[in-house]
N, CA and C of each residue as an Amber inpcrd file, in Angstrom:
protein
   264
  16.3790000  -4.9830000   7.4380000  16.1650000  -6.4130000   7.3230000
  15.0520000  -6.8890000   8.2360000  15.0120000  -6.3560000   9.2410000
  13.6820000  -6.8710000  10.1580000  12.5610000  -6.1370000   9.7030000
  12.2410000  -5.3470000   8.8590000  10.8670000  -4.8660000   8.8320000
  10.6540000  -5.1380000   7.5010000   9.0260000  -4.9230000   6.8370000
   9.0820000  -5.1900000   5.5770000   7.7660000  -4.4560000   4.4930000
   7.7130000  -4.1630000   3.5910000   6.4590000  -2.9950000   3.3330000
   5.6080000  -3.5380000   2.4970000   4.6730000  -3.9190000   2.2960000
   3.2970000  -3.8450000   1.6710000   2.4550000  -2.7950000   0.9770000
   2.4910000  -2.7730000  -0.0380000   1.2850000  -1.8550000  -1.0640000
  -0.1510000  -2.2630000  -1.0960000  -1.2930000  -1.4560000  -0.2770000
  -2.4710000  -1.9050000  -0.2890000  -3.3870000  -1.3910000  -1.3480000
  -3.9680000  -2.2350000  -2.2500000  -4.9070000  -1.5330000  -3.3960000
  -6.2560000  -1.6120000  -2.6070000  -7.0680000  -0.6860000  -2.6530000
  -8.4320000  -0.4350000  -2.2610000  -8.8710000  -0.1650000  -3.0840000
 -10.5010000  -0.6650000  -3.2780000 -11.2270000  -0.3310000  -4.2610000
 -11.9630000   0.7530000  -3.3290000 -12.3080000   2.1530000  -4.0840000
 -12.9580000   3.3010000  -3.7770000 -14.4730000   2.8160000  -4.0610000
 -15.9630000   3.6260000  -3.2210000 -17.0580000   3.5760000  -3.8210000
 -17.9030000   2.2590000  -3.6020000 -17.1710000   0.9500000  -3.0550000
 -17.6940000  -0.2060000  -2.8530000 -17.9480000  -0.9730000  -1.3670000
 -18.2950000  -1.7870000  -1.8180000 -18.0270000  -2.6420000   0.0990000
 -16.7970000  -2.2950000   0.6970000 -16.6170000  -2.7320000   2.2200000
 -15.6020000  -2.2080000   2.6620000 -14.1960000  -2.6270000   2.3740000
 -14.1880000  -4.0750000   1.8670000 -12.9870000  -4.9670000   1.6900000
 -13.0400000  -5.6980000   0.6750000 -13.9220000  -4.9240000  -0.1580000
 -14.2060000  -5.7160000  -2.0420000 -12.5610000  -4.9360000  -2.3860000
 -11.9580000  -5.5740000  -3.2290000 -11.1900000  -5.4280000  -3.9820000
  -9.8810000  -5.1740000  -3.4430000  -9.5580000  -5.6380000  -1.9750000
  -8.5020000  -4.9300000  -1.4920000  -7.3590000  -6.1840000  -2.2620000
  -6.1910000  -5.7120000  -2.5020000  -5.2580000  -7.1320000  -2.2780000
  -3.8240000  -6.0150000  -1.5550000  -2.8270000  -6.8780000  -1.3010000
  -1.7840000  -6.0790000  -1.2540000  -0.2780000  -6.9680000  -1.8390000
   0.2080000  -6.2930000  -1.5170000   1.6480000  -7.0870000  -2.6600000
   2.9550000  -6.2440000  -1.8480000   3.7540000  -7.4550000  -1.7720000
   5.0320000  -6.6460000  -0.9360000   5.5340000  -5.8120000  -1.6690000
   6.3560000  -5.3550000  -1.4980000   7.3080000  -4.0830000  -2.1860000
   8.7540000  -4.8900000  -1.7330000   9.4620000  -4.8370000  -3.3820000
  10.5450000  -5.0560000  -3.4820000  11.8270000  -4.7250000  -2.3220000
  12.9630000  -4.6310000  -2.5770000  14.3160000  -4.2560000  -2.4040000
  14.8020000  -2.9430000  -3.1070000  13.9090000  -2.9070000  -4.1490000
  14.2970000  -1.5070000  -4.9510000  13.3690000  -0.5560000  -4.7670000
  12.3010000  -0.6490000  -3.4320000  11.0460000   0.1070000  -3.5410000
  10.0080000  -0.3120000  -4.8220000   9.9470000  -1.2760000  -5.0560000
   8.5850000  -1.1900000  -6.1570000   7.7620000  -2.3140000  -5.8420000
   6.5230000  -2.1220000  -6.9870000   5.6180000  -3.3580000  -6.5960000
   4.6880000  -3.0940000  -7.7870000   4.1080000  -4.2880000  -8.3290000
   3.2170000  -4.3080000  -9.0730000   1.8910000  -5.1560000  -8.8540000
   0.8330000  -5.0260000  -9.5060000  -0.4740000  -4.9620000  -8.7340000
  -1.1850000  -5.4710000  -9.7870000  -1.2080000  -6.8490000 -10.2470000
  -1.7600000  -6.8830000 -11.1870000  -3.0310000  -7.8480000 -11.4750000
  -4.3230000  -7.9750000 -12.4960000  -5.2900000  -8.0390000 -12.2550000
  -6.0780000  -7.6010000 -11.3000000  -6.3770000  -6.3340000 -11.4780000
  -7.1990000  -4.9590000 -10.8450000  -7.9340000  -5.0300000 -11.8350000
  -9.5720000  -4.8530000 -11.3930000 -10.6560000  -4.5800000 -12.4920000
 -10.6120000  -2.8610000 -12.8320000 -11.1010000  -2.5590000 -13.7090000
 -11.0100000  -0.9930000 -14.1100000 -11.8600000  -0.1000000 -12.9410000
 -11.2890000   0.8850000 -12.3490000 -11.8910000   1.4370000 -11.6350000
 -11.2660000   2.2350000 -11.0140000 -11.8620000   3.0310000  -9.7440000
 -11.5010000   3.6440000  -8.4330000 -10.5610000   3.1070000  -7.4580000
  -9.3750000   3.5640000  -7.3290000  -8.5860000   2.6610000  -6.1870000
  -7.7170000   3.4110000  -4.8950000  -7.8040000   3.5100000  -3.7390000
  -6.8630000   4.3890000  -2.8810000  -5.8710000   3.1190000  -2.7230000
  -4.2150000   3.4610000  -3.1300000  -3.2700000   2.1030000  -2.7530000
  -2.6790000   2.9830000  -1.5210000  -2.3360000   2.7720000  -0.6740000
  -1.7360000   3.2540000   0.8680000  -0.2620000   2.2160000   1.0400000
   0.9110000   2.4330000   1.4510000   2.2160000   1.8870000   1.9470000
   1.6760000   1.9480000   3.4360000   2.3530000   0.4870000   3.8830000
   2.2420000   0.1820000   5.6530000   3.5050000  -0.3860000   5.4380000
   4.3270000  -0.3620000   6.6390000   5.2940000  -0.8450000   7.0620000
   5.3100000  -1.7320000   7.9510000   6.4230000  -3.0300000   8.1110000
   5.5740000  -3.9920000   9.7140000   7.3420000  -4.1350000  10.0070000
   6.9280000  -4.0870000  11.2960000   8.7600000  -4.8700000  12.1110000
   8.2780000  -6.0780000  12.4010000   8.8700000  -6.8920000  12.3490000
   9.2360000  -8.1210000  12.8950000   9.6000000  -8.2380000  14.1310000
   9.9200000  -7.6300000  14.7700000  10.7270000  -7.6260000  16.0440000
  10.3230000  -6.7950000  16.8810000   9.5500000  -5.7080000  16.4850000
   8.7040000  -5.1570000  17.7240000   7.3970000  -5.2620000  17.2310000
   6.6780000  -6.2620000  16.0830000   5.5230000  -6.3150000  15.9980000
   4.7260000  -5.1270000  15.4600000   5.1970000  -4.2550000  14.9850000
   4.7530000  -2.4980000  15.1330000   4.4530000  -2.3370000  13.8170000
   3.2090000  -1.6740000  13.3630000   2.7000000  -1.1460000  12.0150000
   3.0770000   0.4880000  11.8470000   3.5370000   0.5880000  10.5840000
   3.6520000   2.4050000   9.7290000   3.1220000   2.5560000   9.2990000
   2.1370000   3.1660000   9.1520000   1.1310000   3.4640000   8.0380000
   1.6170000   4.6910000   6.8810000   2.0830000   4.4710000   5.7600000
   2.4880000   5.6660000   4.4370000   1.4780000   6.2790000   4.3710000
   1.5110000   6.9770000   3.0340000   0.5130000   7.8710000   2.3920000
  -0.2530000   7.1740000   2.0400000  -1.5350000   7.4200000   1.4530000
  -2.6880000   7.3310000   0.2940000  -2.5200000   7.9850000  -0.9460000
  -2.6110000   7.6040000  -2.0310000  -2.4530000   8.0320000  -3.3120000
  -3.9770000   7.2120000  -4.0640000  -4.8320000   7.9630000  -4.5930000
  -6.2220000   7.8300000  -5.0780000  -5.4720000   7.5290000  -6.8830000
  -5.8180000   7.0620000  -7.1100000  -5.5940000   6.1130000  -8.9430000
  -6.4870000   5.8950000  -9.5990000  -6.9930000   6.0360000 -11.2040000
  -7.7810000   5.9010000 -11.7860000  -7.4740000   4.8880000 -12.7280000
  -7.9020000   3.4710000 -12.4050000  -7.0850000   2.2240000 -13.4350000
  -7.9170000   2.3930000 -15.0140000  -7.5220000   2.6160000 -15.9950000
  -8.4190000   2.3030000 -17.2650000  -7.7440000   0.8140000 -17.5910000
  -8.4970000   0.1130000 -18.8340000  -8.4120000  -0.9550000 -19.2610000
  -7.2340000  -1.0640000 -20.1650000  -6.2790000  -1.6340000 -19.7040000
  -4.9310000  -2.2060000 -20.5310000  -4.1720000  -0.8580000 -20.3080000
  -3.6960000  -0.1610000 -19.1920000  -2.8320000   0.7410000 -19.0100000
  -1.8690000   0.2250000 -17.5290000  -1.0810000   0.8940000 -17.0390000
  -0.3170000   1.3220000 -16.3910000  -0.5940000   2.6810000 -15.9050000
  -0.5590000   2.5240000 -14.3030000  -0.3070000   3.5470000 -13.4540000
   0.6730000   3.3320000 -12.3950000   1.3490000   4.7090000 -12.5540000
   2.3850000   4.6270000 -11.8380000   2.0280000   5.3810000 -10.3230000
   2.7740000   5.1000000  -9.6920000   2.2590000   5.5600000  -7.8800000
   3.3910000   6.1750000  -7.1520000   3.6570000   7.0130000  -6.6800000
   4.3750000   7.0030000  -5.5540000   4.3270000   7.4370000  -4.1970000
   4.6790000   6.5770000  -3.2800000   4.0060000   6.2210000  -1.9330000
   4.9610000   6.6520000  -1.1760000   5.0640000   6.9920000  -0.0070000
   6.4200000   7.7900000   1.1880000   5.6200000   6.9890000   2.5780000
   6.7020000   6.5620000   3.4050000   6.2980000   5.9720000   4.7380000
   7.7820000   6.9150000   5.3350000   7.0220000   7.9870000   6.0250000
   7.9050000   9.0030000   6.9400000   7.8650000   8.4770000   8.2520000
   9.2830000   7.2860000   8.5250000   9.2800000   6.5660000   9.9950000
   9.8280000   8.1680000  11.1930000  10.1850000   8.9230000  10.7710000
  10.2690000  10.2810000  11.5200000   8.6190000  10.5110000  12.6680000
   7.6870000  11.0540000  11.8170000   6.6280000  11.6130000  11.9210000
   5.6870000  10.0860000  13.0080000   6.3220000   8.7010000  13.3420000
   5.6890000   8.1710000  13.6150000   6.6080000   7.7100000  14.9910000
   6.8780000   8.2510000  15.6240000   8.3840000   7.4570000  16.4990000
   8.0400000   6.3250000  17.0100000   6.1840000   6.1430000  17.5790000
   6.1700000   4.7930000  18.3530000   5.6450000   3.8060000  17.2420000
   5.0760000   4.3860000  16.0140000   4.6800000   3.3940000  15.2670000
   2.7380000   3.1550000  15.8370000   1.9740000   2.3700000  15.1020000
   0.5920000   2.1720000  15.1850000   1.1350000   0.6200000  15.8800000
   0.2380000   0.5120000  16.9540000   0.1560000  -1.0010000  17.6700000
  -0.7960000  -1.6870000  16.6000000  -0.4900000  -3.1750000  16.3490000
  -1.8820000  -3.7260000  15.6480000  -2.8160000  -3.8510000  16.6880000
């Protein structure tokens, strides 16, 4: 309940912060991302606490959007592998 996760879409190949958006992630783990232009995208999972202020950074998963499809993703944030967490 105190922490909460975000899905970041990156556009690959462009400026540094063209195309980013991000979108929380549900209660059931999911999230959808929608109006993305066709292209190159790395989406990455971050995690944030509330209460100690502290960022997780997940995986990267690289995606190839075509026009009028669906891609599916799946993202892992291993709070193990991070014990103190990334300071912002």
């Amino acid at each position: 309940q105190d922490a909460y996760l975000v899905a970041i879409a990156r556009r690959t190949g462009g400026e540094l912060n063209a195309g980013v958006r991000g979108y929380t992630v549900d209660s059931r783990g999911r999230f959808r991302i929608e109006g993305l232009a066709v292209g190159e995208y790395d989406v990455t999972l971050q995690g944030f606490s509330r209460s100690t202020n502290r960022q997780f950074r997940g995986n990267t998963q690289h995606v190839s959007l075509s026009d009028g499809g669906d891609t599916m993703v799946t993202l892992t944030l291993d709070l193990s592998a991070q014990p103190g967490g990334i300071k912002p």
